[in-house]
N, CA, C and O of each residue as an XYZ file, in Angstrom:
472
protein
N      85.675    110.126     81.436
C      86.822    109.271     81.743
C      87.797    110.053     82.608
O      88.289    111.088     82.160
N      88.154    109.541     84.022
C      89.138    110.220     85.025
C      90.307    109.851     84.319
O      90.571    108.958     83.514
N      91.047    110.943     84.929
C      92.386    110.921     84.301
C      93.411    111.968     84.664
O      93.434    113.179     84.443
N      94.475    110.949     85.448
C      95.532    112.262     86.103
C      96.941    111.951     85.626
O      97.494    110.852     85.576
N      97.431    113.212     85.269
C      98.771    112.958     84.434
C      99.580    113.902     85.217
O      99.340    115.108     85.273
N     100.806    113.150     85.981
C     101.655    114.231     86.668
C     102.813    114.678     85.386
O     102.936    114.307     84.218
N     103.504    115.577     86.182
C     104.675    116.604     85.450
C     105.559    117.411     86.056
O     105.153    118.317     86.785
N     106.822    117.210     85.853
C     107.193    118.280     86.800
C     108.556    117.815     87.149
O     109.598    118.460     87.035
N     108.382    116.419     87.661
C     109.640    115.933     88.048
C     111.573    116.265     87.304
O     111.875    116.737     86.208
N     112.345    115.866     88.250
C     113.082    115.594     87.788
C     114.382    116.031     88.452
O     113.994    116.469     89.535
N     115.661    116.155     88.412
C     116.942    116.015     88.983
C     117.109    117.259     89.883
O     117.210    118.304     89.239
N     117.156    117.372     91.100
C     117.383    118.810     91.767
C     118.809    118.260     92.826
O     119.201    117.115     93.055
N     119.218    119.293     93.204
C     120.171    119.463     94.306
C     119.817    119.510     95.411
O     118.862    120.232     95.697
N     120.452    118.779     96.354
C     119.822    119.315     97.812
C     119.693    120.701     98.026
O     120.613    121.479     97.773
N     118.633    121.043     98.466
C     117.846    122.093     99.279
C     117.691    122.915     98.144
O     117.755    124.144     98.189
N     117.505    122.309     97.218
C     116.573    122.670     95.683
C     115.078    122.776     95.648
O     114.514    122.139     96.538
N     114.198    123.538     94.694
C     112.697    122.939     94.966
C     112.582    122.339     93.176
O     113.249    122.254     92.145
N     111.235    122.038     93.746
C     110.573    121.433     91.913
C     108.958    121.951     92.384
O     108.874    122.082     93.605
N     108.091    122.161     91.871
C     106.651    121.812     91.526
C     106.650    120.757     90.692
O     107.254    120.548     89.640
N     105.866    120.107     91.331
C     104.850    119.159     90.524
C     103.567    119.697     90.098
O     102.913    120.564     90.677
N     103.196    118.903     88.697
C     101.987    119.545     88.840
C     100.901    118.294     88.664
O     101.560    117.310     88.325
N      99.512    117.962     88.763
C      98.714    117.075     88.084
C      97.645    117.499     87.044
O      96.955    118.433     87.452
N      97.402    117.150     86.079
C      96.240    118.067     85.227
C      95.801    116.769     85.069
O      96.383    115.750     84.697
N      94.213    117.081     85.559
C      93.151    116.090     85.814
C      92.089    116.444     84.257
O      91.943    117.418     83.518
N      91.542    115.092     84.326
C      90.218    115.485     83.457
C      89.225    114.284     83.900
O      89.647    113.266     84.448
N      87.731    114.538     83.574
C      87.214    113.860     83.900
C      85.860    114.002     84.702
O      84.767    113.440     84.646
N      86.448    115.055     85.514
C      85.608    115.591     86.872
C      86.264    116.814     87.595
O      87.482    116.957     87.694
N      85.166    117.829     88.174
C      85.949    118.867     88.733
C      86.742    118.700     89.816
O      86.496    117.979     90.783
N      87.741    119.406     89.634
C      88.478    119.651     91.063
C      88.077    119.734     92.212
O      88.448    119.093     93.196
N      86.896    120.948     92.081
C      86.284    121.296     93.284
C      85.407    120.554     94.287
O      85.001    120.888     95.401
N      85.184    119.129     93.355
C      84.418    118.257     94.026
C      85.246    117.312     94.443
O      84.700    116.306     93.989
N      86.097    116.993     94.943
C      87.185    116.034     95.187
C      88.208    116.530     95.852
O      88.748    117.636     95.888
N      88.427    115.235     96.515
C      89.791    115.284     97.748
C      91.054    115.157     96.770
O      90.988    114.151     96.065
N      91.862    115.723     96.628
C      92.829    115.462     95.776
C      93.860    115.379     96.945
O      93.811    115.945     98.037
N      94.909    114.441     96.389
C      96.476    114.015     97.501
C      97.534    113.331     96.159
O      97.231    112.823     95.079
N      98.803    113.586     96.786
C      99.877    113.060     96.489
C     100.547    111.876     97.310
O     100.665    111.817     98.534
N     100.865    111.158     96.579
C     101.778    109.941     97.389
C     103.061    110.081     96.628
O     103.357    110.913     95.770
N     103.914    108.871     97.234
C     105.124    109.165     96.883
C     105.743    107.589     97.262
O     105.390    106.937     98.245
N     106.625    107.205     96.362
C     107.311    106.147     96.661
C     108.360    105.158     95.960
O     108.439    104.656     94.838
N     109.122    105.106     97.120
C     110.974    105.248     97.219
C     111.678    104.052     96.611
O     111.362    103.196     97.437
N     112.229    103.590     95.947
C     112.795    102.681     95.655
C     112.855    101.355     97.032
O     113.486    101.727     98.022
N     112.379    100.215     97.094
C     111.632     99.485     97.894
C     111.189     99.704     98.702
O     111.280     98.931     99.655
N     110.486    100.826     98.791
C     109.514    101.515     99.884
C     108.305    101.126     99.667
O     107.939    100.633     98.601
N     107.456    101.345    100.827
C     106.162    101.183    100.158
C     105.558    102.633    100.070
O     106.147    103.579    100.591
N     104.293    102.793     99.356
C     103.797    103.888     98.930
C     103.003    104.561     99.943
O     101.941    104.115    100.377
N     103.619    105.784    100.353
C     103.554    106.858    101.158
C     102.332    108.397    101.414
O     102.398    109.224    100.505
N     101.665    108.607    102.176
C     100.915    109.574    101.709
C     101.803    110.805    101.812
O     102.822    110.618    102.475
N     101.664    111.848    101.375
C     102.565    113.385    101.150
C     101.674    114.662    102.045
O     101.954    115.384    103.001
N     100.647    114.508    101.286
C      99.528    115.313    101.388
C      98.212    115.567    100.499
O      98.152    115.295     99.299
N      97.326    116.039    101.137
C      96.296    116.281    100.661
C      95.506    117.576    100.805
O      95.616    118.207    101.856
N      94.500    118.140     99.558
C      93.585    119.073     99.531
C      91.999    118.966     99.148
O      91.534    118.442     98.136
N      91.235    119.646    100.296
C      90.164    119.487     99.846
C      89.631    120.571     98.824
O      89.959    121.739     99.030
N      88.540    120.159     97.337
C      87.940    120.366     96.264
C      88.181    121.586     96.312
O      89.140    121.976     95.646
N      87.288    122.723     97.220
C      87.605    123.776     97.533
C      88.783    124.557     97.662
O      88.797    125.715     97.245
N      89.717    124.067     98.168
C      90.963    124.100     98.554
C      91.173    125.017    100.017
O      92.006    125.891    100.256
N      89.991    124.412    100.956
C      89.776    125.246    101.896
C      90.977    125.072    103.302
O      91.458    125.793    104.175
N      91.063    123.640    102.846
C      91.583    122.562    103.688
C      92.929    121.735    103.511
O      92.783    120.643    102.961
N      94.068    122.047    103.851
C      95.155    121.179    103.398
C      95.636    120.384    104.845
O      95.420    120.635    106.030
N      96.449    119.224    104.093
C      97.080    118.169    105.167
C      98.169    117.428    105.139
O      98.185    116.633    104.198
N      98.977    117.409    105.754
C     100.720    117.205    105.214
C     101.075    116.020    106.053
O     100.621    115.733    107.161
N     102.004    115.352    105.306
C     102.469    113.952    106.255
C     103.757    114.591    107.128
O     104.384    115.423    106.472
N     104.196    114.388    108.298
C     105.174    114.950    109.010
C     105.951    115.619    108.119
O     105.933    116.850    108.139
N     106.692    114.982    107.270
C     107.825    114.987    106.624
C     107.768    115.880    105.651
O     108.565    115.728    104.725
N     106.951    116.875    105.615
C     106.384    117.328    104.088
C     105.964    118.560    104.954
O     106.464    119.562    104.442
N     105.361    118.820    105.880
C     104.757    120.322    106.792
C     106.013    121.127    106.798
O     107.091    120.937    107.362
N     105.616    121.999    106.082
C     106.749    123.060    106.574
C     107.727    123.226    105.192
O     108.159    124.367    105.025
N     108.144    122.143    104.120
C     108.508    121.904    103.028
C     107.606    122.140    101.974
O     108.006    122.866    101.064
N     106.457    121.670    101.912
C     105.761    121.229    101.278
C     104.721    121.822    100.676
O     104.501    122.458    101.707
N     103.754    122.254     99.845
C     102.612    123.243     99.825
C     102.341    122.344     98.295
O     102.983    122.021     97.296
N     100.651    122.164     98.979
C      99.612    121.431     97.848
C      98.941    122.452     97.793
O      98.605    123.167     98.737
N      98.630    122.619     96.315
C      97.423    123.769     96.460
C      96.759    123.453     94.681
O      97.271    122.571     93.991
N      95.786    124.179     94.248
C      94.820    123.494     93.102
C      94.670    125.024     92.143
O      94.939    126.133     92.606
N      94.212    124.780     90.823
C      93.606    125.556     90.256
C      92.500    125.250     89.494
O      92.652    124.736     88.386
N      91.518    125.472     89.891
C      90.072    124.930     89.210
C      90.206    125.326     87.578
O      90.232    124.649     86.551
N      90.257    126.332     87.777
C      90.491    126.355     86.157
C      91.046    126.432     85.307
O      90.642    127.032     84.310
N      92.331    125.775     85.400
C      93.517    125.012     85.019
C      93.247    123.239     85.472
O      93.916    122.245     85.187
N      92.488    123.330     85.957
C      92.172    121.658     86.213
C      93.157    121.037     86.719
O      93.075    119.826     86.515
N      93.998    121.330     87.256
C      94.945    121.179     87.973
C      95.906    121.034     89.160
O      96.769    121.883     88.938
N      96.187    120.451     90.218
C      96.892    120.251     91.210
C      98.515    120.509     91.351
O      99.238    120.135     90.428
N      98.956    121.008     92.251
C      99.934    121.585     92.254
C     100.853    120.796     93.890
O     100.289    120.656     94.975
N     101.884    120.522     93.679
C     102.893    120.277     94.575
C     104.251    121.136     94.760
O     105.339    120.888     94.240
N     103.915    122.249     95.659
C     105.774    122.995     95.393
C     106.477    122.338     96.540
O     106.091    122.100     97.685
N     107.603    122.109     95.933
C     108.730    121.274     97.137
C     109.335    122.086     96.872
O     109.481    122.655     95.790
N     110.094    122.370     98.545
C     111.266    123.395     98.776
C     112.041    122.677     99.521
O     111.614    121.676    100.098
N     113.811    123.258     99.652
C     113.955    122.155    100.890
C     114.442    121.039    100.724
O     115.041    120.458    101.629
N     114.247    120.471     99.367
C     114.610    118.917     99.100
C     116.062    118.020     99.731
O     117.247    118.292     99.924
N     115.349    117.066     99.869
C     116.672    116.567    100.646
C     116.595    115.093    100.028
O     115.550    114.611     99.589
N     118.079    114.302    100.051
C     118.294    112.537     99.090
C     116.472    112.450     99.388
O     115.594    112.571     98.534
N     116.295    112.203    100.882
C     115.190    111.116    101.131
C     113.894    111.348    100.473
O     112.919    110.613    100.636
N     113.911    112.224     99.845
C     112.316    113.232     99.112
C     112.654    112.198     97.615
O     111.853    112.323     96.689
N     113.540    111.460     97.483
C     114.084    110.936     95.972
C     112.787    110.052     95.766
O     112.909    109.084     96.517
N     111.888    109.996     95.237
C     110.716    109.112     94.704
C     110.127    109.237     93.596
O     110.466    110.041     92.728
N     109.165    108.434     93.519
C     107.688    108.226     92.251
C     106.754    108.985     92.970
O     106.357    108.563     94.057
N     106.333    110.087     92.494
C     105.442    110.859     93.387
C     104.215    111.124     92.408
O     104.186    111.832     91.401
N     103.350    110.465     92.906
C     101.866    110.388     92.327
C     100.518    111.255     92.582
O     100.451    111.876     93.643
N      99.864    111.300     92.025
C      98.558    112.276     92.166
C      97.152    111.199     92.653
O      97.099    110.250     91.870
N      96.413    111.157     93.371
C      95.459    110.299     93.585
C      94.205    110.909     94.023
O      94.292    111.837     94.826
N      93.145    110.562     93.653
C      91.546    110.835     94.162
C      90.908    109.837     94.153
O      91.396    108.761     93.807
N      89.846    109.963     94.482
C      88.793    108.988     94.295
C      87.252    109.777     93.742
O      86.858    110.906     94.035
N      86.582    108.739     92.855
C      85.153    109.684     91.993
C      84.437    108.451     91.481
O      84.908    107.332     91.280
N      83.045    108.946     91.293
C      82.204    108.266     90.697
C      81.803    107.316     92.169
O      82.442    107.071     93.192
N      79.908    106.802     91.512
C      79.115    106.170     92.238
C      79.324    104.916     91.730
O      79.220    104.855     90.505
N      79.655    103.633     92.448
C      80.744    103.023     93.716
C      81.631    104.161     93.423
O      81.542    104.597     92.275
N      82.540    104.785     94.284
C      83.983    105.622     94.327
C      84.521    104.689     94.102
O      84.225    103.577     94.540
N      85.685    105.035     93.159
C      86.687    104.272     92.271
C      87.834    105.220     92.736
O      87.776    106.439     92.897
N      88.918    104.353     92.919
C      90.466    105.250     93.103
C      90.911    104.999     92.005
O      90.794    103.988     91.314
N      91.829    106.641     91.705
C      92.319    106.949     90.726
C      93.823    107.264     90.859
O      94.096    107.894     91.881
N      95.029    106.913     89.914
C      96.435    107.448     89.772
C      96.747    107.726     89.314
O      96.430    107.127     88.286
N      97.825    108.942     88.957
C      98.482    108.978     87.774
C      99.173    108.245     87.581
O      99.358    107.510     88.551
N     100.169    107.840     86.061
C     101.503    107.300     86.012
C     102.613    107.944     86.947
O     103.662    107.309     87.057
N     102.497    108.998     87.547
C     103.702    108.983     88.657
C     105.143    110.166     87.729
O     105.383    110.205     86.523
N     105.673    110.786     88.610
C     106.860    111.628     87.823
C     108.165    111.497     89.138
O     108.212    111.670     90.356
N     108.998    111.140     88.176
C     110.169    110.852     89.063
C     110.400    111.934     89.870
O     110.060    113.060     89.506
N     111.055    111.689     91.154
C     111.995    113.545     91.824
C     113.298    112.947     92.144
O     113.158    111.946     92.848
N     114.623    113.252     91.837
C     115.407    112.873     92.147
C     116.397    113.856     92.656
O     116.826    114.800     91.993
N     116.810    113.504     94.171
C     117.821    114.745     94.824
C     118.446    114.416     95.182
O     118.310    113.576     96.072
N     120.042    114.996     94.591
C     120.733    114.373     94.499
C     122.287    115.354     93.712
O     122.239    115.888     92.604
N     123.222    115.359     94.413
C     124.159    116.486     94.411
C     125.542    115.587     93.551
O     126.602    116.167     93.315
């Protein structure tokens, strides 16, 4: 049974950081694209970034390069988001997502608030 539970969130100051984290179960890390989304009070839902299984490979949405760093621990089962930098507009539901299993099925967590905000 897949299963991603974020953590981490919660009240920072501008140009504050947070980690997020996701601890997956279900299936390895290493075999899967793992990414974060994010999304804003009537926004629609945003990609952040993403890492491949390995973690050979990372990929950032504009807004997030340079702020931002996704990175994994296989054996911690786990995904990692460090935000640095934070600014109001980073204020969201920021989620963990993959996809697994034969049909591929997409997967979410319940989501962990970030709120920045002075």
């Amino acid at each position: 049974q897949v299963q991603l539970v974020e953590s981490g969130g919660g009240l920072v100051q501008p140009g504050g950081s947070l980690r997020l984290s996701c601890a997956v179960s279900g299936f390895f890390i290493s075999s899967n694209v793992m990414r974060w989304y994010r999304q804003a009070p009537g926004k629609e839902r945003e990609w952040v970034a993403g890492i491949t299984g390995m973690a050979d490979m990372t990929n950032y949405a504009d807004f997030a390069r340079g702020r931002f760093t996704i990175s994994t621990d296989s054996a911690k089962k786990t995904v990692y988001l460090q935000m640095n930098s934070l600014e109001p507009e980073d204020t969201a539901v920021y989620y963990c997502n993959t996809h697994w299993g034969i049909p591929s099925r997409e997967y979410w967590g319940q989501g962990t608030q970030v709120t920045v905000s002075s």
